[in-house]
Each structure stands twice: as structure tokens, then as C-alpha cells.
C-alpha positions as CSV (number, residue, x, y, z in Angstrom):
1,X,-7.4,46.3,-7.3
2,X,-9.5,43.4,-6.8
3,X,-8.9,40.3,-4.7
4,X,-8.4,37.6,-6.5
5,X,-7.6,35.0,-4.4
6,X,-10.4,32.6,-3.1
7,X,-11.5,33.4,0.4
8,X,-10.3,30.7,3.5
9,X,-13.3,29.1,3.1
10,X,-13.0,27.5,-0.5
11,X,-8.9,27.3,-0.4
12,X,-8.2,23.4,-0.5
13,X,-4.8,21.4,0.1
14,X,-3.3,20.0,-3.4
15,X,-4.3,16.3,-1.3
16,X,-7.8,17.8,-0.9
17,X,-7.9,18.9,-4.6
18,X,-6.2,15.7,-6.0
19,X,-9.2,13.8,-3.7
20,X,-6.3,10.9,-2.9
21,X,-6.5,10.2,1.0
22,X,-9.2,12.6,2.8
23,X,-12.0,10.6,0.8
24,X,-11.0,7.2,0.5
25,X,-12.8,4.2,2.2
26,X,-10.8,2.9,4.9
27,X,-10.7,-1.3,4.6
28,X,-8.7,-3.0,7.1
29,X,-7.8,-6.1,5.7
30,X,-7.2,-10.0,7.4
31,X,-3.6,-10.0,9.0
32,X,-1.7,-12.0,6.5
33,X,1.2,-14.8,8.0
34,X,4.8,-13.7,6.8
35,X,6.0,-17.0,9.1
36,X,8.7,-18.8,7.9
37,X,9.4,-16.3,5.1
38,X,6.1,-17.6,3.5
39,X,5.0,-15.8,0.5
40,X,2.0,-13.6,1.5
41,X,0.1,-11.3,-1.1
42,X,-3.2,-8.9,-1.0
43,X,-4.9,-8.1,-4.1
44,X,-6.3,-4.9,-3.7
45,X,-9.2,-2.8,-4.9
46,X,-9.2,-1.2,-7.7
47,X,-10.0,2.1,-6.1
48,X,-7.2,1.6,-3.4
49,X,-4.7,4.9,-3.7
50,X,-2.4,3.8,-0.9
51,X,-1.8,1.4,1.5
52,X,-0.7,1.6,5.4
53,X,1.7,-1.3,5.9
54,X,2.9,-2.9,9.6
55,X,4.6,-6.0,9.8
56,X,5.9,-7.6,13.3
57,X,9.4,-8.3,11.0
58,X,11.2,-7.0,7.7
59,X,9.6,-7.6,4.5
60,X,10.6,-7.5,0.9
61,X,7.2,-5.9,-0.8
62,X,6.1,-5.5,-4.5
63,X,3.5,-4.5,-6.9
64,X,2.3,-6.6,-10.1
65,X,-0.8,-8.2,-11.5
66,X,-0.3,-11.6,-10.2
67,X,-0.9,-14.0,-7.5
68,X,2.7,-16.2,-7.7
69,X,5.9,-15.6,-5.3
70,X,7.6,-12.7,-7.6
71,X,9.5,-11.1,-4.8
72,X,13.2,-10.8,-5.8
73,X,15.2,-10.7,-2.5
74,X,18.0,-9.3,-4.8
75,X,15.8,-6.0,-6.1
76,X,12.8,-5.5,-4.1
77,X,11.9,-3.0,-1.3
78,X,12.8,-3.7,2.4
79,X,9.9,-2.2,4.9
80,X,11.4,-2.3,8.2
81,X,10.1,-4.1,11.2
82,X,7.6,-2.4,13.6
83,X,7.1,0.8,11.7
84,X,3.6,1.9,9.9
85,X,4.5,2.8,6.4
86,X,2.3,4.5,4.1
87,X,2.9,3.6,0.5
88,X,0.9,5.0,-2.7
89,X,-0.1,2.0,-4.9
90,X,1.2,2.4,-8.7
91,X,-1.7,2.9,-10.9
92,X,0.5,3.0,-13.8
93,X,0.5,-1.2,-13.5
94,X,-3.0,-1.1,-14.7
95,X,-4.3,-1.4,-17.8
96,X,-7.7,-0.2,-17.1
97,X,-9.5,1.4,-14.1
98,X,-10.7,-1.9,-12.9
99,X,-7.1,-3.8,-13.4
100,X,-6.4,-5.4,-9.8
101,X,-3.3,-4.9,-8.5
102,X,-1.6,-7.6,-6.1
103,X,0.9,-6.8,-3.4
104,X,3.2,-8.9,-2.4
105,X,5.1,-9.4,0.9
106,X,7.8,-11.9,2.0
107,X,10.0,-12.2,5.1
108,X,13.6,-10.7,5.1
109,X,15.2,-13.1,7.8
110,X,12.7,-16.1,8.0
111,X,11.5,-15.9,11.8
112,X,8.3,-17.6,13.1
113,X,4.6,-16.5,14.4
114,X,5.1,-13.2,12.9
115,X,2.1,-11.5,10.9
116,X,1.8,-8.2,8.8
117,X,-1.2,-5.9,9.3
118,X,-2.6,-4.3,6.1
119,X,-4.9,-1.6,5.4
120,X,-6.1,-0.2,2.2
121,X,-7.5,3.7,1.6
């Protein structure tokens, strides 16, 4: 019977296959204020699959296509304080391959000097 399985050499991960993190650029963005429970907000890339996310204190986060305060402290996401979260970005918010997409981030407990690192693959 013949083998019919690749050999070790050509076997690839679904990730590797998909071409979703091992390839993608690696942009570190500007550390954005979440002081005061300001509204802060990154639009991304338009080739941005995920996102690594570290803030200094809980944040609400979410994804649309605009620039305004649309967190709903009611609804949206908490990302805990001092932990690196990876988070896929939902292409199914764009209309076309070159739609931006805009995250948004806003403090849980309004605390001051505190920023949220942000980096985009």
C-alpha cells in the first residue's frame, strides 16, 4: 500500500496553512492614555488578523468602524489589568478588504497615569 500522507517536511499546522499569525507584520503601536477613563481607540490596518492587548488597568474594548466613544459599560468586554491578551480582530465588520476597523478601549474604574500598550500582527 502506498503512503499517502505527506512526509514531515511539507506537513503544516492548520495556523501555518490558514497563514493568520506566523506571517503577519508585527507593528507596535503608540501607547494610548486610558487616564481618567478617557476614551482611547486605534484604527487598525486593514491586514491586522489579531491584536496583543496590555493595559496597566481594566478596560472595556470593542470593535466597529468608527472613531466616537461607543463603549457600552453595560455590554462590552472587560480585559483584565496587567495581563497580555491576544484577541483576533472580526473581519466580518468589514465591508471590503480595505474597510478599517477601529478598536476601542475605555477604563473600567477611572484611575490616573495609566496607559495601554497595543500591538497589531
Amino acid at each position: 500500500m502506498a503512503n499517502y500522507l505527506p512526509s514531515k517536511a511539507h506537513q503544516k499546522t492548520v495556523v501555518e496553512s490558514l497563514n493568520a499569525d506566523v506571517s503577519g507584520d508585527w507593528t507596535v503601536s503608540s501607547a494610548l492614555t486610558i487616564s481618567s477613563a478617557a476614551h482611547a481607540y486605534k484604527t487598525l490596518d486593514a491586514s491586522t488578523n489579531s491584536i496583543l492587548v496590555y493595559s496597566a488597568s481594566d478596560v472595556y474594548i470593542r470593535f466597529d468602524q468608527l472613531t466616537s466613544d461607543t463603549i457600552s459599560v453595560a455590554n462590552d468586554v472587560i480585559i483584565p489589568a496587567e495581563t497580555l491578551m491576544s484577541i483576533r480582530v472580526p473581519s466580518g465588520l468589514k465591508a471590503s478588504s480595505t474597510t478599517a476597523i477601529t478598536v476601542h478601549f475605555k477604563q473600567v474604574t477611572s484611575v490616573s497615569t495609566k496607559t495601554l500598550r497595543l500591538v497589531e500582527v
